[in-house]
C-alpha positions in Angstrom: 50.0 60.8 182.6 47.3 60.8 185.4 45.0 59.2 183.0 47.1 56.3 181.6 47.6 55.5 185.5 44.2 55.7 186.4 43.6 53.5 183.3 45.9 51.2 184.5 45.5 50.6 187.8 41.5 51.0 188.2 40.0 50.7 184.8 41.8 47.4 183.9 41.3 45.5 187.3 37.8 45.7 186.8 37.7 44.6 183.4 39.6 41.6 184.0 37.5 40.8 187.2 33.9 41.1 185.0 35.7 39.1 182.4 36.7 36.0 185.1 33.5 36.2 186.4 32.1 35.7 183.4 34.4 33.1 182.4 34.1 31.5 185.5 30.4 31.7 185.3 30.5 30.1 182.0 33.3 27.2 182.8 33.1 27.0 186.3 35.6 28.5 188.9 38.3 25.3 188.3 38.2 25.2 184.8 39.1 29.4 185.1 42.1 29.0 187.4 43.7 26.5 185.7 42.8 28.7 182.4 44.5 31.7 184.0 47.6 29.4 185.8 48.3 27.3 182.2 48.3 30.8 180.7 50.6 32.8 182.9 52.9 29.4 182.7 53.0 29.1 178.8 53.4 32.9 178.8 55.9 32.9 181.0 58.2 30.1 179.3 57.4 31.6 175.5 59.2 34.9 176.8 62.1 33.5 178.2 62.2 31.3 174.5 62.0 34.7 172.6 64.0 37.1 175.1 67.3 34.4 174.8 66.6 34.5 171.3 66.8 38.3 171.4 69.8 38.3 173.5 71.6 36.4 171.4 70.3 38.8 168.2 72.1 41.9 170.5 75.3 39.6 171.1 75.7 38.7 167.2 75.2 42.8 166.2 77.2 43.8 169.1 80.4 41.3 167.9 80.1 42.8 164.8 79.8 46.5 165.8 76.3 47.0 164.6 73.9 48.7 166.9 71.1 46.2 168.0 68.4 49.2 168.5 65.7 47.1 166.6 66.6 44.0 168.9 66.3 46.4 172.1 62.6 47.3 171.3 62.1 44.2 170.6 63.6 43.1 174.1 61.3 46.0 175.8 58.5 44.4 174.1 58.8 41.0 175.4 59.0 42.6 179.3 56.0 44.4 178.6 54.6 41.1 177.4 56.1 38.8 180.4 54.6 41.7 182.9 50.9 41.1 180.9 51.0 37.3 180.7 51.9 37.1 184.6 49.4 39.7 185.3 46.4 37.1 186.0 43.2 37.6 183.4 42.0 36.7 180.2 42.7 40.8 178.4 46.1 41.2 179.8 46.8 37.5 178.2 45.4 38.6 174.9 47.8 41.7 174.8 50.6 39.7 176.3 50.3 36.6 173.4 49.7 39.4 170.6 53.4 40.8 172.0 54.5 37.2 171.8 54.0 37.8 167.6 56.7 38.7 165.7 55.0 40.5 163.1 52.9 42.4 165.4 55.8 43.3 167.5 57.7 45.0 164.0 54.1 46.7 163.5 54.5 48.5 166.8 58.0 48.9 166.7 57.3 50.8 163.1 54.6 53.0 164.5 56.7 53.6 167.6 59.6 54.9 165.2 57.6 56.9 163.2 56.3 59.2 165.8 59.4 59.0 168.2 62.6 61.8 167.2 66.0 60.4 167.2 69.0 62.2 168.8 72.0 62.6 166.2 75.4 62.3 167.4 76.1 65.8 168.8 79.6 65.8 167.8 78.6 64.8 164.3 81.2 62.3 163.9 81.6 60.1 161.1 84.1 57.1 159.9 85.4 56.6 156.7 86.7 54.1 154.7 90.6 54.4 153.8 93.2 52.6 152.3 94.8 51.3 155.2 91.4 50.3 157.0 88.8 52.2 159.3 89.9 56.1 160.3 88.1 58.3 162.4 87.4 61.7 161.2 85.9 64.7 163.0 83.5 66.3 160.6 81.5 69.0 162.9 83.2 72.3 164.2 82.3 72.6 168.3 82.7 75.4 170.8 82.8 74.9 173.6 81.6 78.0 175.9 81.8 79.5 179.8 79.2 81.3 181.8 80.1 84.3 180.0 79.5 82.8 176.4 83.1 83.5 175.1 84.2 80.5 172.6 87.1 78.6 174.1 90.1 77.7 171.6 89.0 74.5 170.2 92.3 72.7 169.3 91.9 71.5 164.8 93.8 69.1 163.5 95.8 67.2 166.8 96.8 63.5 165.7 96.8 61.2 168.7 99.2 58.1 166.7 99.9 55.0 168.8 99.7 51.4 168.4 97.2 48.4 169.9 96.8 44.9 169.8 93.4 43.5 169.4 92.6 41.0 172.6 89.5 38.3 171.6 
């Protein structure tokens, strides 16, 4: 962890001063601000595009009771890329605009996945399908336990029956 702070917050400053020096050195000191202004703007306005975009993506799953994980990485990614496109310099815009690409974002958010675990449901609930529409059925056995380890009663097969009226 001490690392990736030092990385950020001493290794990349100076990187992105040699770099607009450079640039500077090659355009002029003008030609550079407005570079690094234009850039934060455009980044700035393509992330708000995209992150209303995504917002509405999480709305749509959420109305029809989908989780919207993929949507939620993807709205992480786009902070991450607003924070790097504000950040002033030429290599935090480069990593910010590469964020700003789908297809690079699902590339991340496919490596990210691969080496991340995923808590299960502890309860292992599951729902099924039945005749008369969704029912929810309680497939794992749980204990529940004191300080001195002892299984509680754990009450099987109690049927909570009542009515409700959907309100849109």
């Amino acid at each position: 962890m001490f690392q990736l702070l030092f990385v950020l917050f001493i290794i990349i400053p100076i990187i992105e001063i040699t770099v607009i020096m450079q640039v500077g050195a090659l355009l002029g000191i003008w030609p550079t601000i407005a570079i690094v202004i234009l850039s934060a703007w455009l980044g700035a306005k393509y992330v708000r595009q995209q992150g209303l975009a995504t917002m509405q993506n999480v709305q749509a799953k959420m109305a029809q009771g989908e989780m919207p994980s993929e949507e939620i990485v993807t709205g992480l990614m786009l902070l991450v890329a607003g924070v790097l496109l504000v950040t002033p310099g030429f290599v935090t815009d480069v990593f910010g605009l590469s964020l700003l690409i789908p297809s690079v974002r699902t590339a991340i958010a496919a490596y990210v996945q691969k080496h991340i675990k995923v808590n299960q449901f502890s309860a292992g609930a599951a729902f099924t399908q039945s005749g008369s529409g969704n029912v929810y059925q309680h497939e794992a056995q749980e204990q529940s336990f004191t300080q001195d380890s002892k299984p509680l009663s754990h009450h099987q097969g109690d049927t909570l029956e009542g009515e409700f009226q959907r309100k849109d």
